[in-house]
C-alpha positions in Angstrom: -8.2 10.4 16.0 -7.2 7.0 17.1 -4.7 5.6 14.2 -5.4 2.1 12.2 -3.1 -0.6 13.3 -1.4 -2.5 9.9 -3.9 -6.0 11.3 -7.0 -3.7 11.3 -6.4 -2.1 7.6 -5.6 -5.8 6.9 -8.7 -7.0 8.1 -10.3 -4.3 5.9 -8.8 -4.9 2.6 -9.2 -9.0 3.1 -13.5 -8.0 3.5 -13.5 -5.6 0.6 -11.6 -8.1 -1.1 -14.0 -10.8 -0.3 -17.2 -8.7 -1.7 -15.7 -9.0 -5.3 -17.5 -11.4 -7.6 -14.2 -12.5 -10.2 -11.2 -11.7 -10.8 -8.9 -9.0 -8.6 -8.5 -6.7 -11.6 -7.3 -3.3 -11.1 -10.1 -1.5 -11.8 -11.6 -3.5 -8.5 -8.5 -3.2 -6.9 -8.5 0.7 -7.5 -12.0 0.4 -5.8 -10.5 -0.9 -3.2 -7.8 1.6 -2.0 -10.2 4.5 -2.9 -12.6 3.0 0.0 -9.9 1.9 1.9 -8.2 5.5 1.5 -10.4 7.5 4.3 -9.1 5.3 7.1 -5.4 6.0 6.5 -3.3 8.1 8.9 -3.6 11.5 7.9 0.3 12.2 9.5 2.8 11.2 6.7 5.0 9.9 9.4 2.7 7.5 10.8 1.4 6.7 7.2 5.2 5.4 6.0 5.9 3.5 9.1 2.0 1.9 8.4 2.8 1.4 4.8 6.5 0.0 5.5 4.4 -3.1 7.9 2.7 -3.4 4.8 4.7 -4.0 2.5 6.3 -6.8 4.6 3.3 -8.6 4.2 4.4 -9.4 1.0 1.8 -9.5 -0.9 1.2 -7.9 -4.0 -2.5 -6.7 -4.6 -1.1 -4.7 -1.3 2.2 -3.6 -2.1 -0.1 -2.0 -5.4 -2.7 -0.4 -2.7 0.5 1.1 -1.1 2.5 2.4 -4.2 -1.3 4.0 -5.1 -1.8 5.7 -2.0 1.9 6.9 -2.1 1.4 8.5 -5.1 -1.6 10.2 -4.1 -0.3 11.6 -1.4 2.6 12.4 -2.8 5.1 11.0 -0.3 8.7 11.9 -1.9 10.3 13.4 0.9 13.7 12.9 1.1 13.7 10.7 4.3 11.4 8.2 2.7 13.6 7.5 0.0 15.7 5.7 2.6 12.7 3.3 2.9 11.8 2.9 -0.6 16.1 1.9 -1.5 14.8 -0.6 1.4 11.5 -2.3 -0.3 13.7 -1.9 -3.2 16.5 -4.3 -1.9 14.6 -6.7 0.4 11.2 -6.5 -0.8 10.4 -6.5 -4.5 11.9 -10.1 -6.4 9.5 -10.6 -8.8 8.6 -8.6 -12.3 5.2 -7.7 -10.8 6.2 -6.2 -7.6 9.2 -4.2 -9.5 6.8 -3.1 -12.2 3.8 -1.6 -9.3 7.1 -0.1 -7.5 7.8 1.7 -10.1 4.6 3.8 -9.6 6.0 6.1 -6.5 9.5 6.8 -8.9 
């Protein structure tokens, strides 16, 4: 299985994004990361270091698709923590990102 590069999945979410008429409500968004869900890594490795490019994008409607997809998969090994303490300190500096983030805890 050849993995999905972080400007592929990008590409992705920016089309499926582009096909919604309105607002980016979550409800839409949630239809959004279930589609999206299939092409992830099935490897949990590969999936943090994906979601970590991610969430260095910066951009919240993504940082939510990641924090869903965390949850789903249930990703609370104890070496990810390390990461998460990272998004934590360098990533999250508004209400909205610290209140999605709070989703994987």
């Amino acid at each position: 299985m050849v993995l999905i590069k972080k400007e592929e999945l990008l590409r992705l979410i920016k089309k499926e994004i582009n096909k919604v008429d309105g607002d980016l409500n979550s409800k839409k968004r949630n239809i959004i990361q279930r589609r999206i869900y299939k092409y992830l890594p099935k490897e949990q490795d590969e999936l943090i270091k994906l979601f970590d490019e991610l969430v260095k994008e910066d951009q919240w409607s993504i940082f939510w698709m990641v924090t869903q997809w965390i949850k789903r998969k249930k990703l609370y090994k104890k070496e990810y923590m390390e990461i998460y303490e990272d998004w934590l300190y360098n990533n999250i500096n508004t209400w909205g990102f610290c209140d999605v983030f709070c989703y994987i805890i």
